[in-house]
PDB file with one MODEL, atoms N, CA, C and O in Angstrom:
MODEL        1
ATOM      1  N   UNK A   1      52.191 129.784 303.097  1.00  0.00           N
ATOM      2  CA  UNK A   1      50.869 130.141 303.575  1.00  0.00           C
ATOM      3  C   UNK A   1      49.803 129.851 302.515  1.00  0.00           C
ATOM      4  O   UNK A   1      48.766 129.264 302.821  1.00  0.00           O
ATOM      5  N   UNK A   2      50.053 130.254 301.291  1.00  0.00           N
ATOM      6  CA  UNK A   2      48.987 130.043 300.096  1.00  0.00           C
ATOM      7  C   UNK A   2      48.852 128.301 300.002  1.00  0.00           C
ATOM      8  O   UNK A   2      48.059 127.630 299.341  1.00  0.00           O
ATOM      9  N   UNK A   3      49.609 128.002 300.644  1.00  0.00           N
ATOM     10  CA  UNK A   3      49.519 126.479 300.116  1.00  0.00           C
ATOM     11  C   UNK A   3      48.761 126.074 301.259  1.00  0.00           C
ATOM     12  O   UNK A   3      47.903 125.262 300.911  1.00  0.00           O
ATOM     13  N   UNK A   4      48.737 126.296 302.385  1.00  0.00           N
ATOM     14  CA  UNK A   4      47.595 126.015 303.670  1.00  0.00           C
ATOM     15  C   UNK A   4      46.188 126.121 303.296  1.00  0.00           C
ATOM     16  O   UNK A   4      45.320 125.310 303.620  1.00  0.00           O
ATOM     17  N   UNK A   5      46.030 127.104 302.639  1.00  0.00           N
ATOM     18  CA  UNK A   5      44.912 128.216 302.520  1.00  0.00           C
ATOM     19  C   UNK A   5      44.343 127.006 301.169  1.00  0.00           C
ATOM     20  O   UNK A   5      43.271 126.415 301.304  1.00  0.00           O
ATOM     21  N   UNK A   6      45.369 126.756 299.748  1.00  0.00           N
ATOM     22  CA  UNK A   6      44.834 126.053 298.348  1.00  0.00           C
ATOM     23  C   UNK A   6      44.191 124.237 299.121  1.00  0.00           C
ATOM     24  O   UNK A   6      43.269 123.449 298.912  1.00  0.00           O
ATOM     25  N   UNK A   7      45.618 124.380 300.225  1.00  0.00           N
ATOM     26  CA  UNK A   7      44.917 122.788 300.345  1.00  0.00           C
ATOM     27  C   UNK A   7      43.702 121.956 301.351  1.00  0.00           C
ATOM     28  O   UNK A   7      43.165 120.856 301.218  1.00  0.00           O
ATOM     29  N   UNK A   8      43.505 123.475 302.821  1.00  0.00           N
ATOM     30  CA  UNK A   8      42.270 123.349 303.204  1.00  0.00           C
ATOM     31  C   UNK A   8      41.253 123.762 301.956  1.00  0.00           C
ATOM     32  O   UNK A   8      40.676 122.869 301.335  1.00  0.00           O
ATOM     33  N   UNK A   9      41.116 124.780 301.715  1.00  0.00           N
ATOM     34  CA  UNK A   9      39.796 124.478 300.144  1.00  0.00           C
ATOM     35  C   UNK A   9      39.594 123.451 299.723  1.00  0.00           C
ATOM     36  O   UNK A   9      38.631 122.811 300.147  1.00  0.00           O
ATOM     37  N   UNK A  10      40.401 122.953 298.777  1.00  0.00           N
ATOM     38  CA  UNK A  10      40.341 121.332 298.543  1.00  0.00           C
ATOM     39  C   UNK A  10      39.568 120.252 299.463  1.00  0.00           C
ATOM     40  O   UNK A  10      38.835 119.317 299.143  1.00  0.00           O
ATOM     41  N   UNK A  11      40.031 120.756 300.813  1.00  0.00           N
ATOM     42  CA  UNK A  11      39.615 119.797 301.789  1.00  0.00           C
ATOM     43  C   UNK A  11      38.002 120.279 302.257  1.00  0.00           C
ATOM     44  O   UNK A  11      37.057 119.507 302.424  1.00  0.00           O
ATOM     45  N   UNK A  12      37.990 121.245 302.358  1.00  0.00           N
ATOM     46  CA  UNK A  12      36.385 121.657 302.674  1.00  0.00           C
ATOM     47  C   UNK A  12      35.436 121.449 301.152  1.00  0.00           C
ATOM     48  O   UNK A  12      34.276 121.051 301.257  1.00  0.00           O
ATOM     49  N   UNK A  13      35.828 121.648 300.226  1.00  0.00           N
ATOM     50  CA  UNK A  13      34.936 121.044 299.111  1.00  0.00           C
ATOM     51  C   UNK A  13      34.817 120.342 298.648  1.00  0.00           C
ATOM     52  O   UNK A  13      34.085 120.249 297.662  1.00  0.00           O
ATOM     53  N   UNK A  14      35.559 119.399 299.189  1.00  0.00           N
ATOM     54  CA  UNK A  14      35.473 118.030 298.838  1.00  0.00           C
ATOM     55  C   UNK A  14      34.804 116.982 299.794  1.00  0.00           C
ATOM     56  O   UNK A  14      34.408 115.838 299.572  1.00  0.00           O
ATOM     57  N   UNK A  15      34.808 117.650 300.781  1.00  0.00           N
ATOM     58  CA  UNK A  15      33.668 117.427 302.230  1.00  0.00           C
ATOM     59  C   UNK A  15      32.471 117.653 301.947  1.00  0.00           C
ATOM     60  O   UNK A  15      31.501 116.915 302.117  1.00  0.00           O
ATOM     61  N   UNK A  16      32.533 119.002 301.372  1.00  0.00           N
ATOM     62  CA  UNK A  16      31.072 120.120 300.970  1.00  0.00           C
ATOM     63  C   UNK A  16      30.571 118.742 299.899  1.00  0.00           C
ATOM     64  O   UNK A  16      29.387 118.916 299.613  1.00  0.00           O
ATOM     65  N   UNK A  17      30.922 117.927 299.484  1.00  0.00           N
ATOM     66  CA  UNK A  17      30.343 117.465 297.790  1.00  0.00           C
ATOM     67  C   UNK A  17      30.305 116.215 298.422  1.00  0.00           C
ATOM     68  O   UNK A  17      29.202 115.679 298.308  1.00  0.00           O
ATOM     69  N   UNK A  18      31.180 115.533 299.084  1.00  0.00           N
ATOM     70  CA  UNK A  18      30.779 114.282 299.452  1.00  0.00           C
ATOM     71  C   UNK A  18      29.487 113.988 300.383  1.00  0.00           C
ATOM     72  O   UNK A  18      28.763 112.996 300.289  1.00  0.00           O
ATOM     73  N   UNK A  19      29.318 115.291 301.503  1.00  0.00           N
ATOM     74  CA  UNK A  19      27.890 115.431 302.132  1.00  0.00           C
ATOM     75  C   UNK A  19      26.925 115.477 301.505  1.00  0.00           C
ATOM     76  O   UNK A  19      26.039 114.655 301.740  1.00  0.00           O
ATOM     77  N   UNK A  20      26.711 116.713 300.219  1.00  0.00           N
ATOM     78  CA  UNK A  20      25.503 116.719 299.555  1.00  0.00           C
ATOM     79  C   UNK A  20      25.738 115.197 298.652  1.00  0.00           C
ATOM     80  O   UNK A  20      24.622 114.738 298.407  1.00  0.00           O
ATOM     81  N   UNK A  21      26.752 114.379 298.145  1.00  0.00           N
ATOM     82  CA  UNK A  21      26.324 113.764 297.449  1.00  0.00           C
ATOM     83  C   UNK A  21      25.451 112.492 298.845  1.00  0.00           C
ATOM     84  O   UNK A  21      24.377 111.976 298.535  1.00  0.00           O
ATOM     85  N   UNK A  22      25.886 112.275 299.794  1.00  0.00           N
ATOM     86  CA  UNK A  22      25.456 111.173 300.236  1.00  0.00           C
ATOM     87  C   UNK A  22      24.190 111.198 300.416  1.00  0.00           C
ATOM     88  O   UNK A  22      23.447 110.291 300.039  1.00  0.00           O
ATOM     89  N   UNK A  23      23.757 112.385 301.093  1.00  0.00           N
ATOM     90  CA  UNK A  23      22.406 112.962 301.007  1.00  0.00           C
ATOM     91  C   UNK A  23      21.431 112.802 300.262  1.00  0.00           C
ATOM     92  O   UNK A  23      20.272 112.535 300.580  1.00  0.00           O
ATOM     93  N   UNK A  24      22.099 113.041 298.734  1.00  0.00           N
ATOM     94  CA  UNK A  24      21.363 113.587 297.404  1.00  0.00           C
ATOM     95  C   UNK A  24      21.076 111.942 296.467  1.00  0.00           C
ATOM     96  O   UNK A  24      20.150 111.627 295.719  1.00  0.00           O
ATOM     97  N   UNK A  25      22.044 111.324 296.820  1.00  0.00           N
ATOM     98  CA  UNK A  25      22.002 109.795 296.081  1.00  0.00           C
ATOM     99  C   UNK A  25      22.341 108.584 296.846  1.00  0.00           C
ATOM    100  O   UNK A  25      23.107 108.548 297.809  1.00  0.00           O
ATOM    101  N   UNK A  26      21.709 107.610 296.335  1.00  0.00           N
ATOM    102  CA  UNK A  26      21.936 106.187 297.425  1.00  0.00           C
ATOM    103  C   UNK A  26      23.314 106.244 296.925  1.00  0.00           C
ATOM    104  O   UNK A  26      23.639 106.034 295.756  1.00  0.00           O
ATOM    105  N   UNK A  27      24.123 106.551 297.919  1.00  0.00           N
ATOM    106  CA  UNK A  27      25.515 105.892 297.726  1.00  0.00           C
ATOM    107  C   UNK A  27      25.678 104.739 298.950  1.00  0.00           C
ATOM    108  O   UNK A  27      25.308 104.689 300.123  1.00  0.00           O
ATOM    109  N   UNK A  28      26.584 103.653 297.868  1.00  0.00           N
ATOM    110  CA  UNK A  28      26.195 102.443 298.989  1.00  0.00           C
ATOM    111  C   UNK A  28      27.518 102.763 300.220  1.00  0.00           C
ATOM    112  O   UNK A  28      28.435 103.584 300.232  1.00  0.00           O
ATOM    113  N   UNK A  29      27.110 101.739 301.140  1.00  0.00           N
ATOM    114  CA  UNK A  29      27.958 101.791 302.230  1.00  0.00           C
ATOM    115  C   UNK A  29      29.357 100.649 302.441  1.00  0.00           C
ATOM    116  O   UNK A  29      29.347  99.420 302.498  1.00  0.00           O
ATOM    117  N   UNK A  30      30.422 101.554 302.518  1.00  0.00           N
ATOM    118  CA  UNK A  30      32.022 100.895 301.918  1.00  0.00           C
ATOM    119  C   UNK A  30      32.084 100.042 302.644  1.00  0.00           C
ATOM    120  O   UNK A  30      32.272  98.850 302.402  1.00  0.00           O
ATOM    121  N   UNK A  31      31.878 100.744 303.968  1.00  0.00           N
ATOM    122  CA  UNK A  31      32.446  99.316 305.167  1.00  0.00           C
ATOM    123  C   UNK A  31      31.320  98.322 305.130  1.00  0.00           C
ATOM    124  O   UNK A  31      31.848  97.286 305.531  1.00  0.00           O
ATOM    125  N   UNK A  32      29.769  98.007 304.809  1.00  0.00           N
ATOM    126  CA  UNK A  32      29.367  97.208 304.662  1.00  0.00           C
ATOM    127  C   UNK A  32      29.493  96.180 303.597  1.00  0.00           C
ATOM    128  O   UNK A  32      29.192  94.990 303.691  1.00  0.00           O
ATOM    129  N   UNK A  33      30.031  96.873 302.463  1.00  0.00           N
ATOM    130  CA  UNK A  33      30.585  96.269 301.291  1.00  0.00           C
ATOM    131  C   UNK A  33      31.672  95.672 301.410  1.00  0.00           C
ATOM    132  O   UNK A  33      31.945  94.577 300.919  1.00  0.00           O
ATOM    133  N   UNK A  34      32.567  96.549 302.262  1.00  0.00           N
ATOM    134  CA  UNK A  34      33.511  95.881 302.429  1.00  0.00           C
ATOM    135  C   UNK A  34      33.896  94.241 303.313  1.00  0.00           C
ATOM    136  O   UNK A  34      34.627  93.259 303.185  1.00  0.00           O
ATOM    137  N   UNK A  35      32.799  94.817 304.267  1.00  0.00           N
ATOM    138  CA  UNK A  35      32.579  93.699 304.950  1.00  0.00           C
ATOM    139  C   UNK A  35      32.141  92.054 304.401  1.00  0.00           C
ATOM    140  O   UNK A  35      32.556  90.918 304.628  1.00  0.00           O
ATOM    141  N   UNK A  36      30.880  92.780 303.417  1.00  0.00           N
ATOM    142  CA  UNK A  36      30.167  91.332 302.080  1.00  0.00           C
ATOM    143  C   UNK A  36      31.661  90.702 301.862  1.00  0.00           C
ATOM    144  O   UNK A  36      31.927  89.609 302.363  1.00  0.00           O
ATOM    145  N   UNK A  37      32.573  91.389 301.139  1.00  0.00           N
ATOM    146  CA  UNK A  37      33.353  90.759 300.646  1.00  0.00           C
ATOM    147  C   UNK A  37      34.347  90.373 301.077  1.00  0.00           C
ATOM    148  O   UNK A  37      34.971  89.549 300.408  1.00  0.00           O
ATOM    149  N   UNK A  38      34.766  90.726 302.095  1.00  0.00           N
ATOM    150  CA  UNK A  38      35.957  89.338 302.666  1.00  0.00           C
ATOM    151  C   UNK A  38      34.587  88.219 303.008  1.00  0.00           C
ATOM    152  O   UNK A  38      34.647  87.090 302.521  1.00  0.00           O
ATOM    153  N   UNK A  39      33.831  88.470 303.544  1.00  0.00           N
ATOM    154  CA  UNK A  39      33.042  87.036 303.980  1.00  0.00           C
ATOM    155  C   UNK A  39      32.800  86.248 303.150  1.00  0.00           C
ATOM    156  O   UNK A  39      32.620  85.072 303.465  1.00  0.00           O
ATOM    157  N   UNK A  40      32.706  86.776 301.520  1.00  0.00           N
ATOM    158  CA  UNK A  40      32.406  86.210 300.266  1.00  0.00           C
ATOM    159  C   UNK A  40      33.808  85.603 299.860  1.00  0.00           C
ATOM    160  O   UNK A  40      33.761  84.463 299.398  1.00  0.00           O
ATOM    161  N   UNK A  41      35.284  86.314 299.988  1.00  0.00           N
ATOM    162  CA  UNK A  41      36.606  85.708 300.175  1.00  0.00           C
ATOM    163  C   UNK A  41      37.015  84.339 300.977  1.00  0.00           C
ATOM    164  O   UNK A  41      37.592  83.277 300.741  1.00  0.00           O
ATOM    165  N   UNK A  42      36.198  85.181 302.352  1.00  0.00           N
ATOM    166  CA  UNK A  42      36.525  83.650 303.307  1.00  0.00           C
ATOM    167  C   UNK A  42      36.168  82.525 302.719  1.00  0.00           C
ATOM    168  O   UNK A  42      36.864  81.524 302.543  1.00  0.00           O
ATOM    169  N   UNK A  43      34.531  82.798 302.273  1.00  0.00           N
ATOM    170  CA  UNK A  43      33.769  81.294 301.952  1.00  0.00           C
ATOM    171  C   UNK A  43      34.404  80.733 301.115  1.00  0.00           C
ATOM    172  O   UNK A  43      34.927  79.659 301.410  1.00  0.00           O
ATOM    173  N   UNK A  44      34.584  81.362 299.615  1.00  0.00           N
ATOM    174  CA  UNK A  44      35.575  81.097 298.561  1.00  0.00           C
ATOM    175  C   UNK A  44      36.264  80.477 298.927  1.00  0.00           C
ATOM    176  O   UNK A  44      36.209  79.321 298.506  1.00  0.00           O
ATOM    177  N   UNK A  45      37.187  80.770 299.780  1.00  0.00           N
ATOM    178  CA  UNK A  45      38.843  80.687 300.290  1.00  0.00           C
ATOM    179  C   UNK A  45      39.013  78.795 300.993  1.00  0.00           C
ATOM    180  O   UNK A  45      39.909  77.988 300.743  1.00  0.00           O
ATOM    181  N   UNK A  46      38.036  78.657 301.706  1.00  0.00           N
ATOM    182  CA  UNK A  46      37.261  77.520 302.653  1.00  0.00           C
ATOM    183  C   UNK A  46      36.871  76.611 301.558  1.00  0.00           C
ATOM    184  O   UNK A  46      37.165  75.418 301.635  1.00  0.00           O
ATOM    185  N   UNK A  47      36.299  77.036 300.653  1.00  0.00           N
ATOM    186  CA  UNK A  47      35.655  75.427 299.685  1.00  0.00           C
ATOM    187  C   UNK A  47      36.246  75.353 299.298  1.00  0.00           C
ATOM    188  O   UNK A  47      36.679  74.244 299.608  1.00  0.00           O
ATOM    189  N   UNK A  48      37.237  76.028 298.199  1.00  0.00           N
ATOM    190  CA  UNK A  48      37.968  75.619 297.338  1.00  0.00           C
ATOM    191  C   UNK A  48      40.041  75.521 297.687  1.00  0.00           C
ATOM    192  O   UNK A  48      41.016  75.952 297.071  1.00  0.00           O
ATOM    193  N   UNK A  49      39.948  75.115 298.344  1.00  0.00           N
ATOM    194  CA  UNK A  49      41.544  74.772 299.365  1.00  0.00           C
ATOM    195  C   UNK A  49      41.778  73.651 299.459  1.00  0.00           C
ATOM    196  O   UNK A  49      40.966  72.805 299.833  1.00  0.00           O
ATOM    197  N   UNK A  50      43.333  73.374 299.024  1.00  0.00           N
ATOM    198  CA  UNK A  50      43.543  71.421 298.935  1.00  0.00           C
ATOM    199  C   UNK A  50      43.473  71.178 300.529  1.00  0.00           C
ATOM    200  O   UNK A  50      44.019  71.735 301.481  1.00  0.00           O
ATOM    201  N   UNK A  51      43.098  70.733 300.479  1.00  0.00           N
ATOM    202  CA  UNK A  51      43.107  69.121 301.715  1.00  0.00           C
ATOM    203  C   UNK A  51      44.730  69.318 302.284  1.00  0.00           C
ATOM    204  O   UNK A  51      45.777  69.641 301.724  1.00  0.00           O
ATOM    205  N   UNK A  52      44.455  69.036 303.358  1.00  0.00           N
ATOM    206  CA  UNK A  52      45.654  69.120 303.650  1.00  0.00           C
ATOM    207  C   UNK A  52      45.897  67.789 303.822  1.00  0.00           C
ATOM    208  O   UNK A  52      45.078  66.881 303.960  1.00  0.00           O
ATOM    209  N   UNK A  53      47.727  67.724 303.794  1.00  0.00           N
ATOM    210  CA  UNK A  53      47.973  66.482 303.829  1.00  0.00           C
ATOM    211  C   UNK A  53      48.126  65.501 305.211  1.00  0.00           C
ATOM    212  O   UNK A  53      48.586  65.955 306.259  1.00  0.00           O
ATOM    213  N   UNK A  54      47.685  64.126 305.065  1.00  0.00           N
ATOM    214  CA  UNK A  54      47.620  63.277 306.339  1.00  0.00           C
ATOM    215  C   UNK A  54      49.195  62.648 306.724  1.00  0.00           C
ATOM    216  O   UNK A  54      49.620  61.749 305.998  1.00  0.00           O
ATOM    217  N   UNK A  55      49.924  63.063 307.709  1.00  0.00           N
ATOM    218  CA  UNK A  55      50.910  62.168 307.748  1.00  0.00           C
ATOM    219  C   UNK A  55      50.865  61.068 309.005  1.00  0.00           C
ATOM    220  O   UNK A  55      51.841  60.869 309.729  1.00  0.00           O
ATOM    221  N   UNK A  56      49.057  60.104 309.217  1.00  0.00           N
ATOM    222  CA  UNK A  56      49.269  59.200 309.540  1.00  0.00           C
ATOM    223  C   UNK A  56      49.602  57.883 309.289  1.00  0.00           C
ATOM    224  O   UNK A  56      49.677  57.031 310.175  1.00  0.00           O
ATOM    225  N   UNK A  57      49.836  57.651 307.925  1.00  0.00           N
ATOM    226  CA  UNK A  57      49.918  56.369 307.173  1.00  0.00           C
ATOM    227  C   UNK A  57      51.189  55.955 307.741  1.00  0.00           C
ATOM    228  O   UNK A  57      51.698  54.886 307.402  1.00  0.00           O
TER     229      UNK A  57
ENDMDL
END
């Protein structure tokens, strides 16, 4: 039972702190970040990739 009780706490104040922080400071946004960067991966990924090879000769 004490361990229900230690690990919702944890879970509500760590809720409690992530709300006031988002609130309180520009914190940036993950999934949009996250998003920049596979698209920044893809592009990467696209220019710099050998050629594939021709086997019409």
């Amino acid at each position: 039972m004490a361990g229900i009780i230690r690990s919702g706490f944890s879970f509500v104040v760590g809720t409690a702190f992530g709300v006031y922080l988002a609130q309180n400071y520009n914190v940036p946004n993950i999934h949009k970040l996250f998003n920049t960067g596979l698209l920044v991966a893809k592009h990467i990924e696209e220019n710099y990739r050998k050629p594939k090879k021709r086997d019409d000769d």
